[in-house]
C-alpha positions as CSV (number, residue, x, y, z in Angstrom):
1,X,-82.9,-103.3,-14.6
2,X,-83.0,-100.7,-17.8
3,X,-86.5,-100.2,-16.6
4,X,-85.7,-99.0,-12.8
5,X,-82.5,-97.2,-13.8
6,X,-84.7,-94.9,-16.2
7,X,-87.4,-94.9,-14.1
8,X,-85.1,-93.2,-11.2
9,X,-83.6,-90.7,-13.2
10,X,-80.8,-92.4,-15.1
11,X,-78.8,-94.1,-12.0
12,X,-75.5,-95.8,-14.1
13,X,-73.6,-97.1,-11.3
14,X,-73.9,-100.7,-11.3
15,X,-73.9,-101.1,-7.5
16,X,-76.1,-98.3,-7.0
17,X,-78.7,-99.9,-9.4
18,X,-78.5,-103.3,-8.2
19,X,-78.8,-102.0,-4.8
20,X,-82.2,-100.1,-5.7
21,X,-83.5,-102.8,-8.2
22,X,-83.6,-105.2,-5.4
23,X,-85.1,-102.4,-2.9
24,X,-87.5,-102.1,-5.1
25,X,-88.2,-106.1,-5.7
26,X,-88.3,-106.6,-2.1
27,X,-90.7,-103.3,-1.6
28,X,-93.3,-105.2,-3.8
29,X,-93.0,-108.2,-2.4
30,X,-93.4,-107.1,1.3
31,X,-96.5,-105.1,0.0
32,X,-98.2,-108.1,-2.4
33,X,-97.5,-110.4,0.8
34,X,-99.4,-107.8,3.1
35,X,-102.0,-107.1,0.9
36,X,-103.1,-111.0,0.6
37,X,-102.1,-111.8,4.4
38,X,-104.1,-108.8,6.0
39,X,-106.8,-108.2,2.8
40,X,-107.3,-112.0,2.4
41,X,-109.1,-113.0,-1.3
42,X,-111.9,-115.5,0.0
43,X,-113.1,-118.7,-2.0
44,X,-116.5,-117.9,-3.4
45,X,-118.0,-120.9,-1.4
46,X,-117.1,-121.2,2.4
47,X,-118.0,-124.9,3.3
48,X,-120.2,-125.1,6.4
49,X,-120.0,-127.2,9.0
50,X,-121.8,-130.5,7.8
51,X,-118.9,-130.8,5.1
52,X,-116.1,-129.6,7.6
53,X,-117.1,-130.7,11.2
54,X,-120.1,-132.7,11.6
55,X,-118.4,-135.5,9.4
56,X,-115.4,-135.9,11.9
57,X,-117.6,-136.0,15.1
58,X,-119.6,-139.5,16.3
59,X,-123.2,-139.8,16.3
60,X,-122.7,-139.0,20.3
61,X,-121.2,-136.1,19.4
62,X,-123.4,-134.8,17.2
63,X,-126.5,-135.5,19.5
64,X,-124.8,-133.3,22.1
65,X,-124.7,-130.1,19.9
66,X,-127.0,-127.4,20.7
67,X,-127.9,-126.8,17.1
68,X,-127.7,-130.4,15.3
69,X,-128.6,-131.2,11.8
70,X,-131.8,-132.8,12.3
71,X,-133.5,-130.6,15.1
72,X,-136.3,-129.8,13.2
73,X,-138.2,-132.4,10.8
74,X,-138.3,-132.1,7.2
75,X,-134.5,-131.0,6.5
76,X,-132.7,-130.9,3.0
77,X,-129.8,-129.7,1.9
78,X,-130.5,-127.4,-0.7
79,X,-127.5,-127.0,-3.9
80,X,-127.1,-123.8,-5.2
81,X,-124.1,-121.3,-7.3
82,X,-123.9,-119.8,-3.6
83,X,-123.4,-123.5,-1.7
84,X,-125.6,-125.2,0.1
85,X,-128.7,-124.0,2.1
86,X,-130.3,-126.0,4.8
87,X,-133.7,-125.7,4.9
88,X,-136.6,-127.7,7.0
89,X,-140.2,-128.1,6.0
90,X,-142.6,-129.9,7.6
91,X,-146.5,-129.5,8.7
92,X,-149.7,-130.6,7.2
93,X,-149.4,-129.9,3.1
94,X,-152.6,-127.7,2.8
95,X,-151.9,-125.9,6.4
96,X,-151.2,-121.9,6.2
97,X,-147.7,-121.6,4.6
98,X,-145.2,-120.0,6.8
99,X,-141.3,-118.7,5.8
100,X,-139.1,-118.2,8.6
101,X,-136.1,-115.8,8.9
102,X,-134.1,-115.4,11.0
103,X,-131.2,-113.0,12.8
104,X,-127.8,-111.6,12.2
105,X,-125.7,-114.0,14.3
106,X,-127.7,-117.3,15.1
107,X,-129.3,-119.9,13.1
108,X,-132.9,-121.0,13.0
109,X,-132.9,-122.4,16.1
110,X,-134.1,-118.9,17.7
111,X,-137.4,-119.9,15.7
112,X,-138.0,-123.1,17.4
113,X,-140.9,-122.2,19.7
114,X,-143.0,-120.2,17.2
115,X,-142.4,-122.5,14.4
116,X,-143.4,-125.5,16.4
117,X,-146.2,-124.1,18.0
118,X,-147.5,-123.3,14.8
119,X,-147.1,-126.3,13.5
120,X,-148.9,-128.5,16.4
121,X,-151.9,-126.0,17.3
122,X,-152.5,-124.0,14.1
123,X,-151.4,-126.9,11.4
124,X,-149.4,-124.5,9.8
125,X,-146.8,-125.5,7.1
126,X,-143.8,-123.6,7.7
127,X,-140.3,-123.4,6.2
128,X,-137.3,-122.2,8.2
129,X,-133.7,-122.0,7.0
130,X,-130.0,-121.0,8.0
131,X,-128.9,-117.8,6.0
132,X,-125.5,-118.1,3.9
133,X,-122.8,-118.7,7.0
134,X,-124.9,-119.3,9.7
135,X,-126.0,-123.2,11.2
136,X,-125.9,-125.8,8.7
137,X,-125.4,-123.3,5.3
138,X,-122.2,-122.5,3.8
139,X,-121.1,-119.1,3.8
140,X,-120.6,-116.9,0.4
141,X,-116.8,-115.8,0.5
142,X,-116.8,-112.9,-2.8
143,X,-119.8,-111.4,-2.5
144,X,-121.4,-108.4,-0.4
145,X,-124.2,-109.8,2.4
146,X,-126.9,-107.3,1.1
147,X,-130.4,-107.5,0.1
148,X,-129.9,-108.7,-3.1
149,X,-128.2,-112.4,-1.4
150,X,-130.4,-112.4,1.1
151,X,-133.8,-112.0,-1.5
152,X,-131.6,-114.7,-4.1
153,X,-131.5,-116.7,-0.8
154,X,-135.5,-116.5,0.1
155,X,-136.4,-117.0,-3.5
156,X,-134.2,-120.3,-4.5
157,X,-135.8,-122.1,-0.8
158,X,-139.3,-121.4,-1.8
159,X,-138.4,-123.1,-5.5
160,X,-136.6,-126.1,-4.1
161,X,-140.1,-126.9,-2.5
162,X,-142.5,-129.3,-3.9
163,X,-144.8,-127.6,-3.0
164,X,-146.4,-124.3,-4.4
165,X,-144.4,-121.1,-2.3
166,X,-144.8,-118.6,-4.7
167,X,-147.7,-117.1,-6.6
168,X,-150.6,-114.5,-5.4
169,X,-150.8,-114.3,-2.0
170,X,-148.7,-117.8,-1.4
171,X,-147.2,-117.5,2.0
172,X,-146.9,-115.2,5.3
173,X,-143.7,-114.3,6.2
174,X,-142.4,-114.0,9.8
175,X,-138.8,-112.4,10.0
176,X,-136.7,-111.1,13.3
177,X,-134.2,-108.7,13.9
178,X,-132.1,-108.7,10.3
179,X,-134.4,-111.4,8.8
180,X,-137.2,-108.5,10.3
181,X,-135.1,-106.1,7.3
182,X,-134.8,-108.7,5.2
183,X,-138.4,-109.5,5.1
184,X,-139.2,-106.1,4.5
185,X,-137.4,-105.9,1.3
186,X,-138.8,-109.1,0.3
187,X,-142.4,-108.0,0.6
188,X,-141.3,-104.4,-1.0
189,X,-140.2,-106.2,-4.2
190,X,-142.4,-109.0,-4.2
191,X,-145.9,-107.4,-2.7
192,X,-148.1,-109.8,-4.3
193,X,-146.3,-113.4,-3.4
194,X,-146.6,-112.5,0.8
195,X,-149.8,-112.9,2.3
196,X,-149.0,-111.2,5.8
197,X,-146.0,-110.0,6.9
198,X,-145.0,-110.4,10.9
199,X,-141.9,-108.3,11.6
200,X,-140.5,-109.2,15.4
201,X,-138.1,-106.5,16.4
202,X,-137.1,-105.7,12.9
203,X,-134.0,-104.5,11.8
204,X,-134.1,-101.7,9.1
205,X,-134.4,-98.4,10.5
206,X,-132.2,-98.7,13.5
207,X,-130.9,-95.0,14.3
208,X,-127.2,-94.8,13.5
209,X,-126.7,-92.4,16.1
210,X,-127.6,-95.6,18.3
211,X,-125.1,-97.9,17.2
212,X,-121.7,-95.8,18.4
213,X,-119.4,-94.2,15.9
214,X,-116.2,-96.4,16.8
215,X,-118.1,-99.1,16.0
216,X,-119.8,-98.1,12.9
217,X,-116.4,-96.7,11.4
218,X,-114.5,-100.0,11.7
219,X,-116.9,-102.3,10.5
220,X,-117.7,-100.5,7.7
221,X,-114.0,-98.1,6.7
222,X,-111.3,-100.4,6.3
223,X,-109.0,-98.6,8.4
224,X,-108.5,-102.1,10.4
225,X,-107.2,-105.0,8.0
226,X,-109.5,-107.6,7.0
227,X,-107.8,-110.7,8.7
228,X,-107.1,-108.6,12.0
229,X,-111.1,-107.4,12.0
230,X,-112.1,-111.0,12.0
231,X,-110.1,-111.9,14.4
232,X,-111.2,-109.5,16.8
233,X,-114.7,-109.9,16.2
234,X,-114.3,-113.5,16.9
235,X,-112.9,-112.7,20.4
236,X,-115.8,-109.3,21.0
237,X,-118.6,-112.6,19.8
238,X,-117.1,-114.9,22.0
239,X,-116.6,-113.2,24.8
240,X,-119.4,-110.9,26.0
241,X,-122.0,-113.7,25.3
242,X,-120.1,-116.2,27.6
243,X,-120.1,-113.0,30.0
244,X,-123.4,-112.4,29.5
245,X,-124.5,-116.0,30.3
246,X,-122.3,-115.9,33.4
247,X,-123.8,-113.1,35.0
248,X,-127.6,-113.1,33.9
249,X,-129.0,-113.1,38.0
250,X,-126.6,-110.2,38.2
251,X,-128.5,-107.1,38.5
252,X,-126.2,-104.2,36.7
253,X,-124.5,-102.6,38.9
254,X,-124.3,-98.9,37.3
255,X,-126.3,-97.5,34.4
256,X,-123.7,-94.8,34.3
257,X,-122.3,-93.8,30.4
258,X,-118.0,-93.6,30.8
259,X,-116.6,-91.7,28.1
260,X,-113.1,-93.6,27.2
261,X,-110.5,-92.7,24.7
262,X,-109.4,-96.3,22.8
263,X,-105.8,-96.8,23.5
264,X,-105.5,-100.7,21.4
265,X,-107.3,-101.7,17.8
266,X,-109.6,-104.2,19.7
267,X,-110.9,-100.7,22.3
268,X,-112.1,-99.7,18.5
269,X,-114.9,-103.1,18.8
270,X,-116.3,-102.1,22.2
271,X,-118.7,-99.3,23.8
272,X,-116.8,-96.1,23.9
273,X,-119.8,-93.9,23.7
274,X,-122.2,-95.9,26.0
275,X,-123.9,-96.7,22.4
276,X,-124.6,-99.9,21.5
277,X,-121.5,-101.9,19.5
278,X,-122.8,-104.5,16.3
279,X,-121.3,-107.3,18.4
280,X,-123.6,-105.5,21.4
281,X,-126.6,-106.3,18.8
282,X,-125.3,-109.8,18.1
283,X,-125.1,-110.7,22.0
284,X,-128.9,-109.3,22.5
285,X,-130.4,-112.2,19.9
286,X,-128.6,-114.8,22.3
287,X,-129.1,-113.5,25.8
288,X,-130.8,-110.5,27.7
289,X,-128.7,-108.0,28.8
290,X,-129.3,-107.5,32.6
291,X,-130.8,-103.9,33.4
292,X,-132.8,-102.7,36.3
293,X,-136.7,-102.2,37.1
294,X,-138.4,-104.5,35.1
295,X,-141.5,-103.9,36.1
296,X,-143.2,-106.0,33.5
297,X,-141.2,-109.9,34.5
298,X,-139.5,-110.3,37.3
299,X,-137.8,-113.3,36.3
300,X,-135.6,-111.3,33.8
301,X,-132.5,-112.3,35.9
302,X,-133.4,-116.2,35.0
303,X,-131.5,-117.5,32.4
304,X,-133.9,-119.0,29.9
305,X,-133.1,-122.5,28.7
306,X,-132.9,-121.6,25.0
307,X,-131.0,-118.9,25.6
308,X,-127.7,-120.8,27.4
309,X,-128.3,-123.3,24.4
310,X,-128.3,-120.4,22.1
311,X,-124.7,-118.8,23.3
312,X,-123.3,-122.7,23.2
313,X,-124.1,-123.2,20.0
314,X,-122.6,-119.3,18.6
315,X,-119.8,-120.5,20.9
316,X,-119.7,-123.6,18.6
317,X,-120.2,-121.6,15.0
318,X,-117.2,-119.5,15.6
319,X,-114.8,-122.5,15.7
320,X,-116.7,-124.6,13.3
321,X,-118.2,-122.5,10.4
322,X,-115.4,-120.4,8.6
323,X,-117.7,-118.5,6.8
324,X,-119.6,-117.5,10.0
325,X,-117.4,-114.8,11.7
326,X,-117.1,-113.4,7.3
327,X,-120.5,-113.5,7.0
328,X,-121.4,-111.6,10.5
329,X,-118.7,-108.4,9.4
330,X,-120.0,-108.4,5.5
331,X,-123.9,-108.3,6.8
332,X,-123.1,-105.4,9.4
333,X,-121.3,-103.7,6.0
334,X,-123.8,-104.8,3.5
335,X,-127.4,-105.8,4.9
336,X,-130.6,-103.8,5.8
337,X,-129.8,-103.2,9.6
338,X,-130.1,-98.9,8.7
339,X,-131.5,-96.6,6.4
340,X,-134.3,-98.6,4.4
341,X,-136.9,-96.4,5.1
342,X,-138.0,-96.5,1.3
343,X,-138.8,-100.1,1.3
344,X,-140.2,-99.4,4.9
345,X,-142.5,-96.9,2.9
346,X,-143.4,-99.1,0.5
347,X,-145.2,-101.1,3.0
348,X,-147.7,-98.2,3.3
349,X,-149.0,-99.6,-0.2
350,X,-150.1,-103.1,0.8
351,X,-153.4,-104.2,1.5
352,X,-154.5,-102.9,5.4
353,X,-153.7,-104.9,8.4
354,X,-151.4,-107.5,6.5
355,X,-149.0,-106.1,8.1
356,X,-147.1,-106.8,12.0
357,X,-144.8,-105.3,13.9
358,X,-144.7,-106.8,17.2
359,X,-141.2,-105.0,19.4
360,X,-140.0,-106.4,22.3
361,X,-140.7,-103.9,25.8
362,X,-137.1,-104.0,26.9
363,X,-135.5,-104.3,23.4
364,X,-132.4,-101.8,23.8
365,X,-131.3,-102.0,20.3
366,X,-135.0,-102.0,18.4
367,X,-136.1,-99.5,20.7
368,X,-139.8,-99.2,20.5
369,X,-140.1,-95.1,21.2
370,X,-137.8,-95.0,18.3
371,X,-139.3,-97.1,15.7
372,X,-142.5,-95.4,16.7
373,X,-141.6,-92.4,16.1
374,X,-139.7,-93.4,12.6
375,X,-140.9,-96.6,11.0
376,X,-145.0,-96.5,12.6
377,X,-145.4,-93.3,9.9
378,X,-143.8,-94.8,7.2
379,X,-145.7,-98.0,7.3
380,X,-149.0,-96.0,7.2
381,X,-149.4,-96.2,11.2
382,X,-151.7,-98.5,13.3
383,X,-154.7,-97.6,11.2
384,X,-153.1,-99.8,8.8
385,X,-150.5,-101.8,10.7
386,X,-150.9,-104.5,13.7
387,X,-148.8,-102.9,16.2
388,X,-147.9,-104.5,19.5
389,X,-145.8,-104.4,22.5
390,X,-145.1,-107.4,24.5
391,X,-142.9,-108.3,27.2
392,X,-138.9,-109.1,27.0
393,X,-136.0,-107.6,25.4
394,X,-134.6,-107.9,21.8
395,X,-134.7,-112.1,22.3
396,X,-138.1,-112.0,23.2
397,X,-139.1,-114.5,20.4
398,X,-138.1,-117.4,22.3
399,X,-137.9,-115.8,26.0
400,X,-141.5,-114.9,25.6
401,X,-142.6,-117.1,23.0
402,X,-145.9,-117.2,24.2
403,X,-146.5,-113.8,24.1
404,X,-145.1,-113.6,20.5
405,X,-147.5,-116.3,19.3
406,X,-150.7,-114.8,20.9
407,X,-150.0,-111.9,19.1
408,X,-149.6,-112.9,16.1
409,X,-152.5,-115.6,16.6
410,X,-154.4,-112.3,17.1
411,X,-152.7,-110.8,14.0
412,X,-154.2,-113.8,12.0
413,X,-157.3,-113.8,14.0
414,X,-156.7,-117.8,14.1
């Protein structure tokens, strides 16, 4: 009480001060309670869904999933500081060792195609995993989703092997869309431990100026509160990929760019600009978006089987893995989606034609005129690099699997 009275000027009157002492109480209160309820302090482990969700389902259940825990061979749970990391191996021991990464809002399961394919007609020995708060791994609640997790991440899967990852030359790594950026710094930090490097529509040098400014500022400002941002990126995932999924034989209607003003907080998480949003990018690794004239596969309009099984199972993640819709809004923050043209550069520096980068011909957010024109001259260009265009859009590793595979077979010259 001495302390407020001085501290407002030497108020005597009892009343007065009682009156402004508990003002003052209730003031901090109000903004403590705020600050924790809209800013919330996360757990440094976010338990994923085989702890939370799997073990209340029955084995009917489970089998009914889109993603389940055993659909691939070879899985493990992997312990670590950061929680657990689910990790499948499997393929002939002395086969070409292959790490898989992959994107910014699905699991492993994008992967299925080319991994298995490798597997059965190449005897490749590959390695896939679900990054910290996607699939089957917990998420990472106090810590930033940048290139340093994601490299810790890579690094503690190739040592739970029993098998020999590491070392000169030890394994080819295949990464798409953000596990395309992630891979990228990998092999710019550890040159000698990757063989080749195949890079399907890689994130990493995305043009801002392509992702719209709304979007960009409310990820990444903290105008909006934290627990408010989650929740309306919950809703902008879940909804435009169920909408998306819906009207796939729907040819768009108008290619026309509408210039809007937002008038709510959740206008601030959609296209204001006609630029792409980061849930925009998110919905591309899950389904094509419908656009006109493709000249190059005219059953665009057809929804791929992997790609309604895809949207179910991100459906699925947002209700069942709290450290998903954390980890999605840290890794737009934190990861290498933009501005890694060093480590792009330093690419230019390995060994000639151990390097891929296959992009997809209707990719709208790795556009290939783009990355062209800034990431072909950093890499040392194709007199250096494997560069190839084949058909689909940004999801084109497992709506055009085939395509992706001959050209990386070609890559390999296997």
């Amino acid at each position: 009480m001495d302390f407020i009275t001085r501290l407002l000027g030497g108020v005597t009157n009892s009343s007065t001060s009682t009156v402004v002492a508990t003002t003052f109480a209730a003031t901090v209160v109000l903004l403590w309670s705020a600050r924790y309820t809209l800013y919330p302090v996360r757990d440094q482990v976010l338990p994923g869904p085989l702890t939370t969700s799997i073990p209340h389902l029955s084995k009917e259940e489970v089998a009914k999933l889109p993603y389940t825990p055993d659909h691939f061979p070879g899985a493990r749970d992997v312990a670590t500081p950061y929680g657990n990391i689910r990790v499948y191996e499997f393929g002939p021991e002395d086969g070409r060792k292959v790490l898989f990464l992959h994107g910014i809002s699905t699991s492993c399961l994008t992967l299925t195609d080319i991994a298995l394919d490798m597997v059965h007609k190449k005897g490749c020995r590959v390695m896939l995993f679900d990054l910290f708060g996607r699939g089957f791994t917990d998420g990472v609640g106090d810590l930033p989703f940048d290139t340093r997790l994601f490299v810790s991440q890579m690094l503690l899967v190739l040592a739970s092997s029993h098998l020999p990852w590491t070392g000169e030359n030890a394994c080819h790594v295949v990464g798409y869309s953000l596990g395309g950026g992630i891979a990228v710094n990998f092999a710019a930090t550890f040159p000698h431990l990757v063989a080749s490097l195949v890079l399907l529509a890689p994130a990493g040098v995305i043009r801002p100026a392509n992702i719209g400014y709304a979007s960009r500022l409310v990820f990444t400002s903290g105008i909006i509160p934290e627990r408010l941002l989650a929740a309306l990126t919950k809703r902008r995932l879940r909804t435009p990929i169920g909408n998306a999924v819906h009207n796939k034989k729907k040819i768009q209607q108008s290619t026309s760019v509408s210039m809007s003003v937002p008038t709510t907080v959740e206008d601030l998480t959609q296209p204001l600009d006609g630029k792409e949003t980061f849930t925009d990018a998110a919905v591309q690794e899950a389904v094509d978006p419908d656009v006109e004239g493709k000249e190059d596969d005219d059953t665009v309009n057809s929804l791929h089987p992997l790609e309604a099984k895809i949207a179910a199972y991100i459906h699925w993640m947002l209700d069942a893995h709290a450290g998903f819709v954390p980890a999605f809004m840290s890794t737009i923050r934190f990861a290498p989606l933009m501005g890694q043209h060093e480590h792009w550069r330093q690419l230019a520096d390995r060994k000639p034609w151990t390097t891929a980068i296959i992009l997809g011909r209707r990719d709208e957010l790795i556009q290939r005129d783009d990355y062209e024109e800034d990431a072909l001259p950093l890499v040392g260009g194709k007199e250096k690099v494997f560069w190839r265009v084949v058909p689909g859009g940004h999801n084109f590793p497992f709506t055009h699997s085939k395509d992706a595979l001959q050209a990386i077979y070609e890559f390999w010259a296997i």
